[in-house]
KERO-848734 format. One record per residue: residue in three letters; x, y, z of N, C-alpha, C in turn. Coordinates in steps of 0.001 Angstrom, whole numbers, plus 500000, padded with zeros to 6 digits. Example, Ala and Ser with C-alpha at 12.3 -4.5 7.8 and 13.67 -1.06 7.14 Angstrom:
REM residues 2
ALA513190494310507800512300495500507800513200496700507800SER512850497750507080513670498940507140512900500030507870
//
This chain:
REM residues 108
UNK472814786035429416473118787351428864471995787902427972UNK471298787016427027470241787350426303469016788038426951UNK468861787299428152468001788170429383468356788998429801UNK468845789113430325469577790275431087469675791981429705UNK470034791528428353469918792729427322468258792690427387UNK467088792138426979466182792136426625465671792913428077UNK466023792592429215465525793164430438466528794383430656UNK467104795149429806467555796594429793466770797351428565UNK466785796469427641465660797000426171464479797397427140UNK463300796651427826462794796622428003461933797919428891UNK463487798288429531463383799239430966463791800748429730UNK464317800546428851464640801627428113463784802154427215UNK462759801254426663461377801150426228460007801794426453UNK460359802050427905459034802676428414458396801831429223UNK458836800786429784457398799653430298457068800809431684UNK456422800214432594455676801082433610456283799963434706UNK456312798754434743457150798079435987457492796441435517UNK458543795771436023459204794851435457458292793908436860UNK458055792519436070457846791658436800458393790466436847UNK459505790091437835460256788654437522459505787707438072UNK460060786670437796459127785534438337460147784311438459UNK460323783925440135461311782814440249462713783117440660UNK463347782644441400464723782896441782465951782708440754UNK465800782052439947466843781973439033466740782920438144UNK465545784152438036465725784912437284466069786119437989UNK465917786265438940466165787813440135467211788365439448UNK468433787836438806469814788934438220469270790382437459UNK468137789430436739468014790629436123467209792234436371UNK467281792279438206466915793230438715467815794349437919UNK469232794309438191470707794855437826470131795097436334UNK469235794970435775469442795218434852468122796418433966UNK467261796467434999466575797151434751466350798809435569UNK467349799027435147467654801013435494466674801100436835UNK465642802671435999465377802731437751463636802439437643UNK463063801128436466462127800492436361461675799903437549UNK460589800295438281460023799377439583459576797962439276UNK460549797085440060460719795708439826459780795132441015UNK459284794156440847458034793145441658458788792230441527UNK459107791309442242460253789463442310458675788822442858UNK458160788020441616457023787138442188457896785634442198UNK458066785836443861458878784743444343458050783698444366UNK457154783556444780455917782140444232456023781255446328UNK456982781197446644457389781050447649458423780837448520UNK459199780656449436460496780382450091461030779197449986UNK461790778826448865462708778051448701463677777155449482UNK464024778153450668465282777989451568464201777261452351UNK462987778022452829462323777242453471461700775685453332UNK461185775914452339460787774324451593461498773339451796UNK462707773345451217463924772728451275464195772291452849UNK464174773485453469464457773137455242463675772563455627UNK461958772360454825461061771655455668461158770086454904UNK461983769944453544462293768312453450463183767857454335UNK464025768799454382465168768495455318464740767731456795UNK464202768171457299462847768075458127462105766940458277UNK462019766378456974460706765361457019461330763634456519UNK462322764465455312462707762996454643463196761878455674UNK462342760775455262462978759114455343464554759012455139UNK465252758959453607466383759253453400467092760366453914UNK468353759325454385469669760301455078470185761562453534UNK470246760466452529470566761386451391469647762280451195UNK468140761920451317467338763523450668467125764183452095UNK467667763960452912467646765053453954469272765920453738UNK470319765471453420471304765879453374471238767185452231UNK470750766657451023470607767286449739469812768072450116UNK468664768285450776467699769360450742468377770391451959UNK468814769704452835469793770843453974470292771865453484UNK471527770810452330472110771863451572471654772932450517UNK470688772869449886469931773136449209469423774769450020UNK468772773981450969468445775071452184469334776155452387UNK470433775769452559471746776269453128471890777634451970UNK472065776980450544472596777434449311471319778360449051UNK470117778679448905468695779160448802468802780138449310UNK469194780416451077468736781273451898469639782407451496UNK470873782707451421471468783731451016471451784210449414UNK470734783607448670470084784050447413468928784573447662UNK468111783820448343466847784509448204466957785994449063UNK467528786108449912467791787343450739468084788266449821UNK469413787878449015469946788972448238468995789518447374UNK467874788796446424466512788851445438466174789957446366UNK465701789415447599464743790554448395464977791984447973UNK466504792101448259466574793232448271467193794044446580UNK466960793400445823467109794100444723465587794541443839UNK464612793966444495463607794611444143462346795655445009UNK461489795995444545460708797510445192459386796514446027UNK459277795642445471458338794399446142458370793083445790UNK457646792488446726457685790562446664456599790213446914UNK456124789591445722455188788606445572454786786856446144UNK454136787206446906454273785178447450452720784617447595UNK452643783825447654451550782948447421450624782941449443UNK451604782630450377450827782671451548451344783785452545UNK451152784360453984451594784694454990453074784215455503UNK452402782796455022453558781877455923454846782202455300UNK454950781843454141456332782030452757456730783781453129UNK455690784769453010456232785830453266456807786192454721UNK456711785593455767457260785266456975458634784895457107UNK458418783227456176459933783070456097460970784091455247UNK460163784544454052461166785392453029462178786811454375UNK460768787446454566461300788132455503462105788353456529UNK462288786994457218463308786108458505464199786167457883UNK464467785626456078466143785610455666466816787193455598UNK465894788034454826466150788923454581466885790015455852UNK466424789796457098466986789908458635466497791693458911UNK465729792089457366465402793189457791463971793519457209UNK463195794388457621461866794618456799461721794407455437UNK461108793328454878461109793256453194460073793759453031UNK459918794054451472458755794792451024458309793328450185UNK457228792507451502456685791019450940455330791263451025UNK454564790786450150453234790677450228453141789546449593
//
């Protein structure tokens, strides 16, 4: 909640554009009026996860990262679309971001 006020102060303030950083912070898109928001996603989560899923030795860290996968992909989709652009580190990550999202994201 402390975020989420400081990221309405912020938008009420004057800034020129909000920059989140990371999936556990995306809520506070909702919270910044009609401030142009950037989500520097860093990279695809759902994906990562799907590619331990993928790789692990262990039945358990393949199970855990599946789910993980599973739980990721319809968050990160929803992020997509609460902000004006997306920030990612390669092609590849903005590929996958875009695949969840099921429609044109605004990824770079």
């Amino acid at each position: 909640p402390e975020l989420a006020r400081a990221a309405a102060q912020a938008a009420d303030e004057g800034c020129d554009v909000a920059h989140v950083e990371h999936l556990r912070a995306a809520f506070v898109a909702d919270d910044l009026g009609g401030l142009p928001r950037v989500f520097d996603a860093v990279d695809c989560l759902a994906d990562l996860h799907a590619q331990i899923a993928a790789s692990a030795r262990s039945p358990w860290r393949r199970w855990v990262a599946a789910r993980e996968a599973a739980a990721l992909g319809p968050a990160e989709a929803a992020a997509l679309r609460r902000f004006d652009a997306v920030a990612v580190t390669t092609p590849a990550e903005a590929d996958a971001l875009a695949a969840l999202a099921g429609v044109p994201a605004p990824v770079a």
